[in-house]
Backbone of each chain as nested JSON, in Angstrom:
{
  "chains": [
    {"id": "A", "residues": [
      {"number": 1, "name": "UNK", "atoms": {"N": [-37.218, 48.92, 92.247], "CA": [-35.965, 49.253, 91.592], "C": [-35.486, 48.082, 90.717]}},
      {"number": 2, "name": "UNK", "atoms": {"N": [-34.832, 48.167, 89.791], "CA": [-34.049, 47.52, 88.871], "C": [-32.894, 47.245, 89.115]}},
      {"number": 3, "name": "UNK", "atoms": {"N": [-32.392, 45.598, 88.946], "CA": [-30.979, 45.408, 88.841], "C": [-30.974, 44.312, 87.395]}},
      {"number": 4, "name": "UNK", "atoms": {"N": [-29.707, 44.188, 86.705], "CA": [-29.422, 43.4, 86.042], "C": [-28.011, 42.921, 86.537]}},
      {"number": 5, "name": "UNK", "atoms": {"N": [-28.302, 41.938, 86.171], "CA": [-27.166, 40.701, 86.146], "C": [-26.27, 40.198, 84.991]}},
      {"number": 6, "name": "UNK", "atoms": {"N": [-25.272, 40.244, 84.798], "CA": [-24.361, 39.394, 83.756], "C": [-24.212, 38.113, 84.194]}},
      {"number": 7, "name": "UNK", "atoms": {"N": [-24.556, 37.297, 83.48], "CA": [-23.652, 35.809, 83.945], "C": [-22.973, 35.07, 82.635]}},
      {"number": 8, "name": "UNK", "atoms": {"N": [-21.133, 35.318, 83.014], "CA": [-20.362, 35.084, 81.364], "C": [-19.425, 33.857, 82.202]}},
      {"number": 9, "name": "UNK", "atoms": {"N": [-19.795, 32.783, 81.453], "CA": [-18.517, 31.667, 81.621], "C": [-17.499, 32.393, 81.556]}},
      {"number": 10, "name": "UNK", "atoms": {"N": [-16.307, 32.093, 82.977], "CA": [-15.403, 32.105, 83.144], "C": [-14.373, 31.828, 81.987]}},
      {"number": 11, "name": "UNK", "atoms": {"N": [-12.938, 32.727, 81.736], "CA": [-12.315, 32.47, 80.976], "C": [-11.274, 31.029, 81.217]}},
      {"number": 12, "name": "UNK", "atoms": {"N": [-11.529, 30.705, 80.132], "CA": [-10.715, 29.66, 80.19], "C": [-11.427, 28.403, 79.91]}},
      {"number": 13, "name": "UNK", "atoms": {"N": [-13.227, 28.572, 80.369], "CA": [-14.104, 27.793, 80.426], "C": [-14.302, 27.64, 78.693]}},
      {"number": 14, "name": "UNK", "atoms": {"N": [-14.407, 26.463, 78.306], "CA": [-15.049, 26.427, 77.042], "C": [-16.203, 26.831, 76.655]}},
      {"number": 15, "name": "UNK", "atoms": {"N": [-16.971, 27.853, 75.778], "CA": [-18.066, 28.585, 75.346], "C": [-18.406, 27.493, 74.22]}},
      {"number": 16, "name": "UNK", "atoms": {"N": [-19.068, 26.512, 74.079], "CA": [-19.323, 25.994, 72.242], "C": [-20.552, 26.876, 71.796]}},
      {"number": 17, "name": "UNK", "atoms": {"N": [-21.338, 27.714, 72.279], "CA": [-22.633, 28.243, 72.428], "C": [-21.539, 29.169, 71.882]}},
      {"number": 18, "name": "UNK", "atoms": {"N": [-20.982, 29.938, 71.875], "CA": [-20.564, 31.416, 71.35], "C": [-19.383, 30.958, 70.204]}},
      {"number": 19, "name": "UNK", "atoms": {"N": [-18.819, 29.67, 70.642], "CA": [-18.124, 29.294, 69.434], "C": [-19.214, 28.783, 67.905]}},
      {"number": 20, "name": "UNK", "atoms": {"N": [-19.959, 28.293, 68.383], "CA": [-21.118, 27.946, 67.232], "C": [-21.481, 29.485, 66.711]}},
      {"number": 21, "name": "UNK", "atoms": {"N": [-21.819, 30.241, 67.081], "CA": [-22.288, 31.856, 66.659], "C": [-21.137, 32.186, 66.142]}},
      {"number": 22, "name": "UNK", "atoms": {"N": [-19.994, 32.228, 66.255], "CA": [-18.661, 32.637, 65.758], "C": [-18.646, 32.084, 64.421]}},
      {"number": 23, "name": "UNK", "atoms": {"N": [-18.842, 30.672, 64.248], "CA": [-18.769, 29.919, 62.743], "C": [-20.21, 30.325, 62.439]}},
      {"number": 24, "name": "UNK", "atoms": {"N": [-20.801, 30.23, 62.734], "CA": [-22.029, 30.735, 61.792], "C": [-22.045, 32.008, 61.285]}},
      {"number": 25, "name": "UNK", "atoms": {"N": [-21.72, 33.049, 62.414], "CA": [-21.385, 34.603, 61.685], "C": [-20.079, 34.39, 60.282]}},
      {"number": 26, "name": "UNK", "atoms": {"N": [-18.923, 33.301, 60.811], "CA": [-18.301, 33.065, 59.36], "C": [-19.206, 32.875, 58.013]}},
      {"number": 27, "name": "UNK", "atoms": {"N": [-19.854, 31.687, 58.579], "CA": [-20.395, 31.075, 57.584], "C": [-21.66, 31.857, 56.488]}},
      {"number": 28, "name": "UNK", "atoms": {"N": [-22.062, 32.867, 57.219], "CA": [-23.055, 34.12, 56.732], "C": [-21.912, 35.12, 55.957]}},
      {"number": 29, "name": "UNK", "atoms": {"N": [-20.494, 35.243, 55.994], "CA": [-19.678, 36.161, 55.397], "C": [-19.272, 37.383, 56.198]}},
      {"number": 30, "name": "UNK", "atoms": {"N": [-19.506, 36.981, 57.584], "CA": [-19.036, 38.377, 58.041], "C": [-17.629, 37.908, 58.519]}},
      {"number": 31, "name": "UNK", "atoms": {"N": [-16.35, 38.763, 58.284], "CA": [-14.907, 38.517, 58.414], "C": [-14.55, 38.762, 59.729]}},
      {"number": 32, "name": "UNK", "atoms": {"N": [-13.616, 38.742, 60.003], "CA": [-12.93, 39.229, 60.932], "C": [-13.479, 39.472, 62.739]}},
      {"number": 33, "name": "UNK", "atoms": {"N": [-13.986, 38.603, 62.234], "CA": [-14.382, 37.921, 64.02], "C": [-14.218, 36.839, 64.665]}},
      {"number": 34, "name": "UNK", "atoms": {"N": [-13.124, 37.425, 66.296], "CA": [-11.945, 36.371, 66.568], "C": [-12.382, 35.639, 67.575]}},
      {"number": 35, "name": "UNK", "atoms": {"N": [-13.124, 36.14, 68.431], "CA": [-14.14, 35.308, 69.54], "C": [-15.585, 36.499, 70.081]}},
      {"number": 36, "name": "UNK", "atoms": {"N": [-16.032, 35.042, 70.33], "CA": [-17.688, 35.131, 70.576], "C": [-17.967, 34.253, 71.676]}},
      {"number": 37, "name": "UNK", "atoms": {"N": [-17.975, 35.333, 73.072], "CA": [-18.876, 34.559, 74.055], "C": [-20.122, 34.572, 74.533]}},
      {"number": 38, "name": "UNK", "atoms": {"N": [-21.004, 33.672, 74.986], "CA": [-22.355, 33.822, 75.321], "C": [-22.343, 33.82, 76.336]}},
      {"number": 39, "name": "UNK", "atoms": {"N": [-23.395, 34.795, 76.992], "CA": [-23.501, 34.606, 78.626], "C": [-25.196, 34.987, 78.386]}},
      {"number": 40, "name": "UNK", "atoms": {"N": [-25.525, 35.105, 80.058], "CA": [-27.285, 36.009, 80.484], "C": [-27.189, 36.647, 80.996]}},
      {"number": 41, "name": "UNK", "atoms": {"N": [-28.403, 37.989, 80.936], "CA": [-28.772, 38.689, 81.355], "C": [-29.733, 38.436, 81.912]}},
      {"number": 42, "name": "UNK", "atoms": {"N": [-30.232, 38.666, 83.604], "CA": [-30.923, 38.827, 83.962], "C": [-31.752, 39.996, 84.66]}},
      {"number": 43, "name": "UNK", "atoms": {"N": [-32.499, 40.594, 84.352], "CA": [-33.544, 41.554, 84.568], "C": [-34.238, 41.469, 85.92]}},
      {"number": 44, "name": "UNK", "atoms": {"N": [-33.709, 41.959, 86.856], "CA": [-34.782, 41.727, 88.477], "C": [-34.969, 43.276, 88.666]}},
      {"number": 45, "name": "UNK", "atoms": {"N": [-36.62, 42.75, 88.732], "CA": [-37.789, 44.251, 89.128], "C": [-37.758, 43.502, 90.761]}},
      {"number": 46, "name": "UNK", "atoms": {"N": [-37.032, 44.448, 91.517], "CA": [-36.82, 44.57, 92.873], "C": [-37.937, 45.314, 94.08]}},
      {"number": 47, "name": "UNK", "atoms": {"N": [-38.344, 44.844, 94.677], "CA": [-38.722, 46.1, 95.961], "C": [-37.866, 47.373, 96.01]}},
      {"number": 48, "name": "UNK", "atoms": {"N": [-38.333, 48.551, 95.952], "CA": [-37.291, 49.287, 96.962], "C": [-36.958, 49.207, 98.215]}},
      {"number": 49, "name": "UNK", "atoms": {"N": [-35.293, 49.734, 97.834], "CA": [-34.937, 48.851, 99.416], "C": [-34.053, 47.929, 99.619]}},
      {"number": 50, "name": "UNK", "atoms": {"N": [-33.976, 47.253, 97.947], "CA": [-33.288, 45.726, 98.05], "C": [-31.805, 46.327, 97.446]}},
      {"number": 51, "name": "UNK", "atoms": {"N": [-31.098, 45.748, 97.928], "CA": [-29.217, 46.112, 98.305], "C": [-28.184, 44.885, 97.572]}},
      {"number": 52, "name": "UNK", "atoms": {"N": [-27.623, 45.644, 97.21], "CA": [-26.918, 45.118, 96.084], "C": [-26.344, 43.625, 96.051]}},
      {"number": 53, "name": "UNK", "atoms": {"N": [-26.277, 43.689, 97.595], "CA": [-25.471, 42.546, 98.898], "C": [-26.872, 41.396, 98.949]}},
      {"number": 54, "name": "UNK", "atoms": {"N": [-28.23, 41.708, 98.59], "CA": [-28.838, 40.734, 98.237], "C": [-29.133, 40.576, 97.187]}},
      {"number": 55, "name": "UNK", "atoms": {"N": [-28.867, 40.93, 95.851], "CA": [-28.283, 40.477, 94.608], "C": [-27.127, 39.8, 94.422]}},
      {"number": 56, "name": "UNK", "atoms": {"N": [-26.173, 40.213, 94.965], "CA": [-25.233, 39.143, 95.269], "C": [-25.754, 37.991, 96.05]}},
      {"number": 57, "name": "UNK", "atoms": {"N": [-26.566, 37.723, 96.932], "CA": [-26.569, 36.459, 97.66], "C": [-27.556, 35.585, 96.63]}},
      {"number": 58, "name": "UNK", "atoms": {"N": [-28.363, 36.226, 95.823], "CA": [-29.352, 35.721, 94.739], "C": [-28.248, 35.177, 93.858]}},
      {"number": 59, "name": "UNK", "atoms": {"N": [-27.167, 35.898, 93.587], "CA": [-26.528, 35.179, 92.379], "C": [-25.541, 33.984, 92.798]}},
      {"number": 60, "name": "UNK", "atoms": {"N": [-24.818, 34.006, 93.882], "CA": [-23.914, 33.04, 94.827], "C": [-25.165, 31.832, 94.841]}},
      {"number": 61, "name": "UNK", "atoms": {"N": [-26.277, 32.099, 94.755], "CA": [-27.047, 30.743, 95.288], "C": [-27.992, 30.419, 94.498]}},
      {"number": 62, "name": "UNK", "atoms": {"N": [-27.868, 31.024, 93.2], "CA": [-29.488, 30.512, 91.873], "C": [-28.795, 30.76, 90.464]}},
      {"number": 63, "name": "UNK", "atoms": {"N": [-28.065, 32.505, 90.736], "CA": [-27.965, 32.566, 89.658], "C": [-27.227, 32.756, 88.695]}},
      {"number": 64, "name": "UNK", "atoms": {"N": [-25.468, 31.791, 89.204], "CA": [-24.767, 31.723, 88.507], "C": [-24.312, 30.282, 89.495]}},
      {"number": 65, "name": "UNK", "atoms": {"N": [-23.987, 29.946, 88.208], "CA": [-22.868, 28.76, 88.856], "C": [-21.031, 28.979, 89.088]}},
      {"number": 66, "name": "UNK", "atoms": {"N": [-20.976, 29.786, 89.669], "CA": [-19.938, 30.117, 90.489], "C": [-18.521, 29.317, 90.419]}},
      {"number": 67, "name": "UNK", "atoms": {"N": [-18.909, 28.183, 90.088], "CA": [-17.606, 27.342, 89.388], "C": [-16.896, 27.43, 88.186]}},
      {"number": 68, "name": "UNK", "atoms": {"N": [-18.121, 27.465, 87.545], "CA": [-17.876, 27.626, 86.032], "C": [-17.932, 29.609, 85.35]}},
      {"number": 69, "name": "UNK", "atoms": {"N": [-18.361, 30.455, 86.284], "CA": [-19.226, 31.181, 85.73], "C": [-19.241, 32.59, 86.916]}},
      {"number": 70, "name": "UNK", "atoms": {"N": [-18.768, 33.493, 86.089], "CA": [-18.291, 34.727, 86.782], "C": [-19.994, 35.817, 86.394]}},
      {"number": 71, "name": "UNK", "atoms": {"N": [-19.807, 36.636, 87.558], "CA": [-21.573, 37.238, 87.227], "C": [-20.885, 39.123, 87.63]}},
      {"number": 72, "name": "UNK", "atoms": {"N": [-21.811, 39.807, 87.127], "CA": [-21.408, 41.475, 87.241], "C": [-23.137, 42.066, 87.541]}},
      {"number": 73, "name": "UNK", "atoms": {"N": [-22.712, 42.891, 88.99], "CA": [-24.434, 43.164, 89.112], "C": [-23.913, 44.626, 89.084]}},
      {"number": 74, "name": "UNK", "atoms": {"N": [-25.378, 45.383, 88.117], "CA": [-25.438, 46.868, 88.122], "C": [-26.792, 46.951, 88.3]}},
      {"number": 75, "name": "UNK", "atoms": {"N": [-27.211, 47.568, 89.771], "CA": [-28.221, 47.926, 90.145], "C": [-28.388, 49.718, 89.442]}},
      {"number": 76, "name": "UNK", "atoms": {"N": [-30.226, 49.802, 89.848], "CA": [-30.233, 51.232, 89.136], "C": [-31.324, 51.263, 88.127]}}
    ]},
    {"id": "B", "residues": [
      {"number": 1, "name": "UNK", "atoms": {"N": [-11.158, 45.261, 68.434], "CA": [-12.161, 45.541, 69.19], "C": [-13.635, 45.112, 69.779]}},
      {"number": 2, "name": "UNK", "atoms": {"N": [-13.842, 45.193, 71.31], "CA": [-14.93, 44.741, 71.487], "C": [-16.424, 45.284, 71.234]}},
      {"number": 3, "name": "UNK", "atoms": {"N": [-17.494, 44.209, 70.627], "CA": [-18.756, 44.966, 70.904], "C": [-19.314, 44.071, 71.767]}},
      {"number": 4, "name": "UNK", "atoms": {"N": [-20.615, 44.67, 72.479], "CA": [-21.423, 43.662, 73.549], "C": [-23.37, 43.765, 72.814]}},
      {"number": 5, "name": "UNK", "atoms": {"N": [-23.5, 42.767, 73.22], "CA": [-24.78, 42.743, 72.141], "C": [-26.125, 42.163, 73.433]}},
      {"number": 6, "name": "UNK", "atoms": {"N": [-27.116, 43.013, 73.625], "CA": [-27.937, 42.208, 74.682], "C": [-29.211, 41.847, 73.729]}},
      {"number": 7, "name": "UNK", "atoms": {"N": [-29.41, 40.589, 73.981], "CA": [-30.885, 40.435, 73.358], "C": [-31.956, 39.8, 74.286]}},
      {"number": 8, "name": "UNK", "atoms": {"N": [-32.943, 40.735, 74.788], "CA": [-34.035, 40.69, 75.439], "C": [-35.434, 39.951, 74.741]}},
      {"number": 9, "name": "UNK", "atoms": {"N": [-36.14, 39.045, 75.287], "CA": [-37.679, 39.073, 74.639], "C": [-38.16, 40.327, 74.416]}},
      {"number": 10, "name": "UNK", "atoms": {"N": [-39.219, 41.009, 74.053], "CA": [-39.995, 42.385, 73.839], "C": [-40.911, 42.29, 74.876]}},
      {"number": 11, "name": "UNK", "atoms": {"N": [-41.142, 43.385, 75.222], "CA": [-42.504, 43.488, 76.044], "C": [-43.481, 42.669, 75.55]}},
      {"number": 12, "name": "UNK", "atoms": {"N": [-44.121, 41.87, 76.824], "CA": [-45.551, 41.392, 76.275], "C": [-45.03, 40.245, 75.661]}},
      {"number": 13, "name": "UNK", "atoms": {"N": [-43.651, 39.693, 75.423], "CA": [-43.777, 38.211, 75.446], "C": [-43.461, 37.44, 76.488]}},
      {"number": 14, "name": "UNK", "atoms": {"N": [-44.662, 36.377, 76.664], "CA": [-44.099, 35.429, 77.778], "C": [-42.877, 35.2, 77.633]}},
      {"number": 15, "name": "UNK", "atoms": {"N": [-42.073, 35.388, 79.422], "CA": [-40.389, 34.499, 79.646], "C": [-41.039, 33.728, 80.706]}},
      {"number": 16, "name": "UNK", "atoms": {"N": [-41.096, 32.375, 80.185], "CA": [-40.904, 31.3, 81.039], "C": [-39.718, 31.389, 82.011]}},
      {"number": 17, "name": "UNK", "atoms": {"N": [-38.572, 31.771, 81.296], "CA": [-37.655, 31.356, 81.844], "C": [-36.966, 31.85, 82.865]}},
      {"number": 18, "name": "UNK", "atoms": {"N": [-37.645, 33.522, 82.578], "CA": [-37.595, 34.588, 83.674], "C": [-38.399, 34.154, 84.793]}},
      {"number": 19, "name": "UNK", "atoms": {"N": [-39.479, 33.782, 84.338], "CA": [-40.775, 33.325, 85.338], "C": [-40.461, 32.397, 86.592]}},
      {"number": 20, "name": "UNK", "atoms": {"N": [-39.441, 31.495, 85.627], "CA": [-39.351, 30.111, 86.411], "C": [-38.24, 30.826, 87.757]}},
      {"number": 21, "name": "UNK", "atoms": {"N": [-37.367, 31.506, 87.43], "CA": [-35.637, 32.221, 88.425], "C": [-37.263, 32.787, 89.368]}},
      {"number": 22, "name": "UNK", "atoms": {"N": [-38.044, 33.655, 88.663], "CA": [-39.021, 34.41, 89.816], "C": [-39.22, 33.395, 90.728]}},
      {"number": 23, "name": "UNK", "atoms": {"N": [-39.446, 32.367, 90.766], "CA": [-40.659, 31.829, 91.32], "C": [-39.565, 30.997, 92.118]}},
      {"number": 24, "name": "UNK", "atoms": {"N": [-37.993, 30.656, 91.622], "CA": [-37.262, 29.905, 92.261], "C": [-36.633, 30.558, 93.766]}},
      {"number": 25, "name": "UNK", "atoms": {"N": [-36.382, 32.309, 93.374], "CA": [-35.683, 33.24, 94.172], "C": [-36.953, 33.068, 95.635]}},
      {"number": 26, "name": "UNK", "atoms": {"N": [-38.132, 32.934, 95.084], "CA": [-39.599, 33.357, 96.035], "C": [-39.573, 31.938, 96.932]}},
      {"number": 27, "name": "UNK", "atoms": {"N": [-38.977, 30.71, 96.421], "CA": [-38.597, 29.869, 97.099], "C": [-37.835, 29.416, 98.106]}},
      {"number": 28, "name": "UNK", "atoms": {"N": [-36.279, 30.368, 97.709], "CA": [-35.477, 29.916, 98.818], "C": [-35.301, 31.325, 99.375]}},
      {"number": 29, "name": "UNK", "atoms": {"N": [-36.506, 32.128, 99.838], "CA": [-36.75, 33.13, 100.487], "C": [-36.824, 34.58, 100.187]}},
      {"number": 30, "name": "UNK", "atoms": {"N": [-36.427, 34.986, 99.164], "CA": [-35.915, 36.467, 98.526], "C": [-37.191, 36.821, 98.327]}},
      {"number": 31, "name": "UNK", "atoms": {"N": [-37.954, 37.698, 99.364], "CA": [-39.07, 38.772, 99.057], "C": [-38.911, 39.577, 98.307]}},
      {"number": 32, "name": "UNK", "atoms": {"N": [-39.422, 40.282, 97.66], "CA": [-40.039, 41.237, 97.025], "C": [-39.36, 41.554, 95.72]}},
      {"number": 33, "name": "UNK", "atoms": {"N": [-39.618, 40.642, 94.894], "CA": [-39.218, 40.48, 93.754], "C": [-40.272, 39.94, 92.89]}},
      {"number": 34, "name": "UNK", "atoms": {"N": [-40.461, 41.257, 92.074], "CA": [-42.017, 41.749, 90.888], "C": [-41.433, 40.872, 89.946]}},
      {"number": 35, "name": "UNK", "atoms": {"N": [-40.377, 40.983, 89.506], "CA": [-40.342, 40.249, 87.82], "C": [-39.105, 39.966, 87.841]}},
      {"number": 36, "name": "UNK", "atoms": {"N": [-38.841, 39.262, 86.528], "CA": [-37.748, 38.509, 86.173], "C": [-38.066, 38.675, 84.683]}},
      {"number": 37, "name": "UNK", "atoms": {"N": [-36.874, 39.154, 83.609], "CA": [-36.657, 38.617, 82.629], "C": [-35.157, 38.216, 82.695]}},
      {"number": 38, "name": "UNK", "atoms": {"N": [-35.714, 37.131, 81.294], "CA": [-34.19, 36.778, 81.264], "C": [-33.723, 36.872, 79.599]}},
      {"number": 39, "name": "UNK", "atoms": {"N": [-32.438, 37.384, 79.27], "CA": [-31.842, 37.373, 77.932], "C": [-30.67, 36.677, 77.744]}},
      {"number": 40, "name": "UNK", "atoms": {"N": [-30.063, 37.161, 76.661], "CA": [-28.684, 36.855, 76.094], "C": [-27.82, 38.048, 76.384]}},
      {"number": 41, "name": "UNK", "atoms": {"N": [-26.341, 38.155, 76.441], "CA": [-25.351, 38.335, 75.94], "C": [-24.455, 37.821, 75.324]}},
      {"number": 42, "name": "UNK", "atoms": {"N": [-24.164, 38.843, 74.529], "CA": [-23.504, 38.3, 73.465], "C": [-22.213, 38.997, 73.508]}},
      {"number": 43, "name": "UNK", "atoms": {"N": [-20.653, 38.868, 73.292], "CA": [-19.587, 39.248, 73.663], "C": [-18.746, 39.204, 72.127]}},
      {"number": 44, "name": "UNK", "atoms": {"N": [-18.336, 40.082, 71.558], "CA": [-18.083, 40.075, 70.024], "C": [-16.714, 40.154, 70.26]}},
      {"number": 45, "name": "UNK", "atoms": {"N": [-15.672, 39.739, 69.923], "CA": [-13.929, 39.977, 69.59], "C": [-13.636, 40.379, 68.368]}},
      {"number": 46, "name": "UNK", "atoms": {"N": [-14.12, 41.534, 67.881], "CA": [-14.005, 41.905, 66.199], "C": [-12.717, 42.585, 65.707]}},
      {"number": 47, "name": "UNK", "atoms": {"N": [-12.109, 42.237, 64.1], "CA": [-11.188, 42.96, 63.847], "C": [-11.305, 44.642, 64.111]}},
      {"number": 48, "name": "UNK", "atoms": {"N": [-9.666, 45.292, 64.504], "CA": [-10.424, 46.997, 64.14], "C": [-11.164, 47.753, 63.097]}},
      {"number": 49, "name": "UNK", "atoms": {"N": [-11.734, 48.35, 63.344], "CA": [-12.027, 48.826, 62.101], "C": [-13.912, 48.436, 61.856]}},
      {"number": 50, "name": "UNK", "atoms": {"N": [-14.266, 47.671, 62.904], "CA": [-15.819, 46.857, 62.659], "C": [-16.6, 48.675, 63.174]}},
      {"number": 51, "name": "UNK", "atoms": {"N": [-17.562, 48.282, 62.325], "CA": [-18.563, 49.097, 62.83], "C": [-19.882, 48.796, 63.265]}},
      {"number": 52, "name": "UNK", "atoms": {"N": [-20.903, 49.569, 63.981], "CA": [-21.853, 49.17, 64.786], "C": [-22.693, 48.763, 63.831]}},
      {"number": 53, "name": "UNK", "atoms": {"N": [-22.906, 49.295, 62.174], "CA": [-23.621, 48.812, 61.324], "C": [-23.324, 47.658, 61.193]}},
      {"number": 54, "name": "UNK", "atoms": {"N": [-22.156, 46.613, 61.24], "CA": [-21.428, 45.424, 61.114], "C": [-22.683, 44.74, 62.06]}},
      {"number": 55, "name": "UNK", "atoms": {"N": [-22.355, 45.031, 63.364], "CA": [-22.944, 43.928, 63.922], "C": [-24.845, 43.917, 64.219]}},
      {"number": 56, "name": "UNK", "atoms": {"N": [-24.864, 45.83, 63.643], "CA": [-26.413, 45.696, 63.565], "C": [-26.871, 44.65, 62.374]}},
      {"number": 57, "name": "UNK", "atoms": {"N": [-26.054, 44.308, 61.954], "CA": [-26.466, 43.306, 60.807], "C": [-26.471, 41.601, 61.11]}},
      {"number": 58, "name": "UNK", "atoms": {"N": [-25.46, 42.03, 62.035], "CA": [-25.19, 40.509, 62.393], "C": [-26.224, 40.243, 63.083]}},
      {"number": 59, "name": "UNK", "atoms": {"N": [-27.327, 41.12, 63.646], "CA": [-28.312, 40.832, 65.039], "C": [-29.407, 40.554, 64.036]}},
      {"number": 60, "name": "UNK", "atoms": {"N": [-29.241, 41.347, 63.618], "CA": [-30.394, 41.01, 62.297], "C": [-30.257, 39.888, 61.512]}},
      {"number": 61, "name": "UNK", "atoms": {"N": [-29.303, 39.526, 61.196], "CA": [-29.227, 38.314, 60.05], "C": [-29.269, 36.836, 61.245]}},
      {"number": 62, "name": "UNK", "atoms": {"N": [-28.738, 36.893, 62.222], "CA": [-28.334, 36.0, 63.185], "C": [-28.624, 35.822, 64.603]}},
      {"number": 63, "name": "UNK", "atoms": {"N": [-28.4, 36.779, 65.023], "CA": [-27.983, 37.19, 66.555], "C": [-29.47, 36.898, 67.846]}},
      {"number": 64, "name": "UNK", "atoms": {"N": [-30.246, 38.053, 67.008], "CA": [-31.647, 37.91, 67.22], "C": [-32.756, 37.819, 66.698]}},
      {"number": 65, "name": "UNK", "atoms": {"N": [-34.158, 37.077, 67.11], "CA": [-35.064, 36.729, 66.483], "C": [-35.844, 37.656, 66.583]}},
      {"number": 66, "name": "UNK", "atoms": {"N": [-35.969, 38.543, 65.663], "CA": [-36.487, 40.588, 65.474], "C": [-38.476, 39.941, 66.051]}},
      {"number": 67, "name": "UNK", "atoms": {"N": [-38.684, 38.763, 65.699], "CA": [-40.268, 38.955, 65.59], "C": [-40.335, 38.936, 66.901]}},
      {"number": 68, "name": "UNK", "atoms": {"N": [-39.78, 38.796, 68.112], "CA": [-39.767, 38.56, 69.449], "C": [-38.958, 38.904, 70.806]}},
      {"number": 69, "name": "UNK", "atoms": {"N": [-37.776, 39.366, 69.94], "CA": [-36.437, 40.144, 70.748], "C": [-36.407, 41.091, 70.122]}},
      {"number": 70, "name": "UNK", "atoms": {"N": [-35.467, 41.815, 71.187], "CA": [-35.417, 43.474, 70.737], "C": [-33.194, 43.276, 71.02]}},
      {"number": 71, "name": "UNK", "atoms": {"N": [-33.032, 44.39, 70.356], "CA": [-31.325, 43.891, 70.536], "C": [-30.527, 44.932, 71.358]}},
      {"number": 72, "name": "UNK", "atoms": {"N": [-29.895, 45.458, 71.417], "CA": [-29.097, 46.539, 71.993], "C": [-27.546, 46.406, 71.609]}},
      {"number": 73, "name": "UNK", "atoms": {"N": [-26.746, 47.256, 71.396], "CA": [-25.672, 46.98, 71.002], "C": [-24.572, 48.347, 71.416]}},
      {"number": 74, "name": "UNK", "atoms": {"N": [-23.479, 47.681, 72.431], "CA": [-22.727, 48.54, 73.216], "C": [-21.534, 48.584, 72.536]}},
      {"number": 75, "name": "UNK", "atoms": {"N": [-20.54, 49.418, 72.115], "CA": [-19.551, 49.304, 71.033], "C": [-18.04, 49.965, 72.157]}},
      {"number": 76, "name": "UNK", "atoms": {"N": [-16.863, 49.016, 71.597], "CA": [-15.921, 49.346, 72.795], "C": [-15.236, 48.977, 73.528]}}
    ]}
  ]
}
């Protein structure tokens, strides 16, 4: 089975990675774009079987940094 | 309005980087886990009025590297 992962710096956290894409999409001429954040996606080809509750313990302990960095799992 | 933009490697290109989370998860115990890729998100804050052609352009001109990623684009 398939799950993916979001992992998006926390608000409030400074993005310069999505702020750099923001001025560069300026700088190419496209208008009217007010923020740009970067985060990952991660792609896990799972056993069947594997529970959402150990995607969560994968992300609490590898694959987000939890300080800085809020994560969204959609198994499926 | 928001768009969300995922950019994946394509099939059939090496992810190191996916490879490396595989091989880290297989470490601190997490069985049965076939694969790992790993991508981008991308999080757009656009004036109203943007359309999906807007930022299919932006993936194209910017966003993603077409000879090796593939893009996806969620509008909303």
């Amino acid at each position: 089975m398939k799950a993916r992962v979001h992992v998006m710096l926390k608000k409030g956290v400074l993005d310069p990675q999505g702020e750099a894409v923001r001025h560069a999409l300026g700088a190419l001429g496209f208008e009217g774009v007010n923020g740009v954040r970067q985060g990952k996606v991660i792609e896990l080809d799972l056993a069947e079987g594997a529970t959402e509750a150990t995607v969560k313990e994968m992300c609490e302990k590898l694959l987000a940094n939890t300080v800085i960095e809020s994560y969204a799992i959609e198994m499926g």
